[in-house]
C-alpha positions as CSV (number, residue, x, y, z in Angstrom):
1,X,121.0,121.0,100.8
2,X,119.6,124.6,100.1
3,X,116.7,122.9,98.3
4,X,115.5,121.1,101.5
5,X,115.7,124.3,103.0
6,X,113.5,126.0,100.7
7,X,111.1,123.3,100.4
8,X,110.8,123.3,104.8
9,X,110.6,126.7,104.8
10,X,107.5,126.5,102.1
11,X,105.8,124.4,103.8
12,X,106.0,126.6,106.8
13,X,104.8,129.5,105.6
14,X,101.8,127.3,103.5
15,X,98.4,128.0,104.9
16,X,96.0,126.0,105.6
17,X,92.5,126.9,103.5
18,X,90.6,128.7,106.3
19,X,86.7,127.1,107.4
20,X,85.4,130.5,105.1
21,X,86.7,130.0,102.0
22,X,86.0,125.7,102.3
23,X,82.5,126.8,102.4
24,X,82.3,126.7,106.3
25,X,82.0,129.1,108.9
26,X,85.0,130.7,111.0
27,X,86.1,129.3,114.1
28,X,84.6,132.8,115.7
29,X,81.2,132.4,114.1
30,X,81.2,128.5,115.7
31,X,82.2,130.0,119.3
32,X,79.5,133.3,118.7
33,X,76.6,130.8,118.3
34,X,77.6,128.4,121.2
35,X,78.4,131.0,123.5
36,X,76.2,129.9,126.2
37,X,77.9,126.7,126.3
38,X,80.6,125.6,129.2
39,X,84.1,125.9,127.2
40,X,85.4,122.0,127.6
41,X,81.7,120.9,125.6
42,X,82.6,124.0,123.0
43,X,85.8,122.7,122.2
44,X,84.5,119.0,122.3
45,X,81.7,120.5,119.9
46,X,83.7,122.4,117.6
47,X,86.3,118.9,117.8
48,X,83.3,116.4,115.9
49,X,82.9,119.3,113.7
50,X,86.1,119.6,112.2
51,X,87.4,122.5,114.0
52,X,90.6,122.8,116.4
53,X,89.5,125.7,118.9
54,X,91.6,126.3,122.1
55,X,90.3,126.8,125.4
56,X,92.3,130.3,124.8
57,X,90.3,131.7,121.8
58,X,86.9,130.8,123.5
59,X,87.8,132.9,126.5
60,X,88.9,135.5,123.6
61,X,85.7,135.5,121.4
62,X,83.8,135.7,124.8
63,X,85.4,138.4,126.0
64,X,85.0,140.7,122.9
65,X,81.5,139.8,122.5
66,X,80.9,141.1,126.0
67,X,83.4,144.2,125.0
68,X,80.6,144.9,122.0
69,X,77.6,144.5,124.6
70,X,79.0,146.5,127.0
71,X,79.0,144.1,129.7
72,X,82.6,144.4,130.3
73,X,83.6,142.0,133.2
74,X,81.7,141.9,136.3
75,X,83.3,142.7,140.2
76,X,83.5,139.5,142.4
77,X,82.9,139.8,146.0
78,X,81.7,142.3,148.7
79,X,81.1,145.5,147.5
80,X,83.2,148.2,149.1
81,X,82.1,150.5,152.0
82,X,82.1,154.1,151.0
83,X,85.2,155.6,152.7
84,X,83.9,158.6,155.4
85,X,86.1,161.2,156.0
86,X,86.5,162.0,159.7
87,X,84.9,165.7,160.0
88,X,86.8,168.8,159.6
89,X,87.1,169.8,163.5
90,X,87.9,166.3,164.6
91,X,91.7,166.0,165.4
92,X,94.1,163.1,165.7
93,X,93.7,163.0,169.4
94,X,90.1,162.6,168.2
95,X,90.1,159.3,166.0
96,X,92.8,157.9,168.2
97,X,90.4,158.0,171.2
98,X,87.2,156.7,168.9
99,X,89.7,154.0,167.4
100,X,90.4,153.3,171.1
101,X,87.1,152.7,172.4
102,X,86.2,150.9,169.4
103,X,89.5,148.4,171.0
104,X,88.2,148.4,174.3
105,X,84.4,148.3,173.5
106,X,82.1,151.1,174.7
107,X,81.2,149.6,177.8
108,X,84.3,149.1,178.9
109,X,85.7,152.2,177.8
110,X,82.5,153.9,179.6
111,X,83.7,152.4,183.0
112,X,87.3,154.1,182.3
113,X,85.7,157.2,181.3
114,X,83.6,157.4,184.8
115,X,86.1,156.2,186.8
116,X,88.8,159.3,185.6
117,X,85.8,161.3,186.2
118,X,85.2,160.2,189.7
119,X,89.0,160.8,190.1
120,X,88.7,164.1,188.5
121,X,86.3,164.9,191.2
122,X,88.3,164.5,194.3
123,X,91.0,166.4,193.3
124,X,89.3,168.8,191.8
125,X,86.6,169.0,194.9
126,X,89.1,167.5,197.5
């Protein structure tokens, strides 16, 4: 019984001779100079050549060939509005009234404005 063990456990730590030393090139090398394929027709590729790549180590070789060109990964979608800081003198009573008007619209927030000034008026003149 121990002998089976031994002999399973050989065979599990046996390597396979790697694509370099059979005279062929690494599974990196085959992904480096197909790079510019999509990465289903890579792995179909490197499958009729005798090579098992993984979707995985495509996206892997990729990325670190981009890593060593400095590309680094690129930003999807809008890019962001630079953030303005309300000015120094302008108070919360301040923003909440702009972020009000912005609500209401301006027109409509004009006809507020001169009707509290018509009211202001009266009193003030009444």
């Amino acid at each position: 019984m121990a002998a089976k063990k031994t002999a399973s456990k050989k065979n599990k730590t046996e390597k396979k001779a790697s694509p370099t030393k059979s005279g062929g090139a690494s599974k990196s090398e085959f992904i480096r100079k197909n790079i510019d394929l999509p990465t289903a027709a890579l792995v179909a590729k490197a499958r009729a050549a005798g090579l098992s790549i993984s979707p995985t180590l495509v996206y892997v070789v990729r990325g670190r060939v981009r890593r060593k060109a400095g590309g680094g990964a690129k930003r999807r979608g809008r890019p962001s509005a630079p953030k303005s800081a309300p000015s120094p003198r302008a108070t919360t009573t301040d923003v909440r009234f702009r972020k009000l008007v912005l609500d209401l619209g301006v027109g409509n927030a004009r006809r507020i404005i001169d009707k509290v000034e018509a009211r202001l008026a009266q009193i003030v003149g009444g």
